[in-house]
C-alpha positions in Angstrom: -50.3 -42.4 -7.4 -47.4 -42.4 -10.3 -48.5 -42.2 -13.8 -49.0 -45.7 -15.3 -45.8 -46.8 -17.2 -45.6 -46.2 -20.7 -44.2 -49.9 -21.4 -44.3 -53.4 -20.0 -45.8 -53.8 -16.5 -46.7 -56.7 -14.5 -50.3 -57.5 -12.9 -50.0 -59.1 -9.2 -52.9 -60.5 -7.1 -53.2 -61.9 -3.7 -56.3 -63.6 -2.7 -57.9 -65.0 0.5 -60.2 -67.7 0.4 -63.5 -68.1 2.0 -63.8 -70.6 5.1 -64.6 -73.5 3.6 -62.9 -73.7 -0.1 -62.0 -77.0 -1.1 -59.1 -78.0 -2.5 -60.8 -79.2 -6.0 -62.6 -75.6 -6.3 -58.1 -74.8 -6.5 -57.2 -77.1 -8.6 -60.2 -76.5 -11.1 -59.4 -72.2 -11.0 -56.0 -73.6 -11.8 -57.1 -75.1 -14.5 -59.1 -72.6 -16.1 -55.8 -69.9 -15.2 -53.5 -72.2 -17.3 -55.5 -71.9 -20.2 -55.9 -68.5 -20.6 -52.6 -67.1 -22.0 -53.4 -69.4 -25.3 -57.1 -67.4 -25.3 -55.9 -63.9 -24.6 -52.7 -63.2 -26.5 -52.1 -59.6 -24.7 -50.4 -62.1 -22.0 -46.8 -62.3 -22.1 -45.7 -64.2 -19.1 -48.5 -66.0 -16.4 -47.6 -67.4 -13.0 -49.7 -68.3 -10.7 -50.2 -70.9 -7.4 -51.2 -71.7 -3.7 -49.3 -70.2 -1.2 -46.3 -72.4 0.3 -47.3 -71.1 3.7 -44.1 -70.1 5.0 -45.8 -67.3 7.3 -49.4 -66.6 8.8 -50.6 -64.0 7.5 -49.6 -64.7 3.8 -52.9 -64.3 1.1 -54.1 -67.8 -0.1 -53.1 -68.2 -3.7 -51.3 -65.5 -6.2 -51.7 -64.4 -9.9 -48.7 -62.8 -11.8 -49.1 -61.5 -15.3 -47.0 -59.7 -17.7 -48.0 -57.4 -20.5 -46.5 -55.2 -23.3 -48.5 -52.3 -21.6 -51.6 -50.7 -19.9 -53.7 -51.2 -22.9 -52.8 -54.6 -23.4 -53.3 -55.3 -19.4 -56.5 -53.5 -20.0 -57.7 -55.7 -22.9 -57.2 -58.6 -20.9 -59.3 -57.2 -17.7 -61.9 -56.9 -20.2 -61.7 -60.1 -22.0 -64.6 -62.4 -21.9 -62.4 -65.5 -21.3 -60.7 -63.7 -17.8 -64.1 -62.1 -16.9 -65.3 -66.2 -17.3 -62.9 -67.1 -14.9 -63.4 -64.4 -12.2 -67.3 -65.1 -12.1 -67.2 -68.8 -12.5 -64.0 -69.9 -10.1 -62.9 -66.9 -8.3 -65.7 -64.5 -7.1 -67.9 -67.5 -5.9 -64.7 -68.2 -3.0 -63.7 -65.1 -2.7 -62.9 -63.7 0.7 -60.6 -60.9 -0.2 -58.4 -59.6 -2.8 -55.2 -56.8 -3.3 -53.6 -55.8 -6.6 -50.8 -54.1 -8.2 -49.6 -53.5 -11.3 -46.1 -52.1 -11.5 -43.7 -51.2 -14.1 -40.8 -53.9 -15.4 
């Protein structure tokens, strides 16, 4: 494990879906993701989306989020407003999930 960065670093996550998740449980986490970066200001840049499906064994959907640094990546873990999202739209469908955050 490397020693977390010191500046700007970006949070990635891959998610699987349960069997079963509609297409309007998607659209309405979508929803709730665009509206976050105008709640938490710690985010810099937010991307996220369904996967194309361009190979098998891709996740289902990704999040990508920038921030100035690990306490500002931290702030936003923490936020109510995120924590909202993760128990209302994500959790609930949630097969499995991996995450990163790297330097940039």
């Amino acid at each position: 494990m490397t020693a977390p960065p010191n500046g700007p670093l970006r949070h990635v996550v891959c998610v699987t879906w349960k069997a079963g998740t509609s297409a309007t449980a998607v659209t309405a986490l979508c929803e709730a993701l665009a509206g976050l970066p105008t709640l938490i200001p710690e985010i810099q840049g937010y991307a996220f989306g369904s996967d194309l499906g361009l190979a098998d064994t891709n996740a289902d959907f990704a999040i990508v989020a920038d921030f100035d640094d690990v306490t500002a990546w931290r702030r936003y873990q923490e936020h109510p407003e995120h924590q909202r999202v993760l128990a209302e739209h994500i959790r609930p469908n949630l097969e499995s999930r991996a995450a990163v955050q790297i330097a940039r």
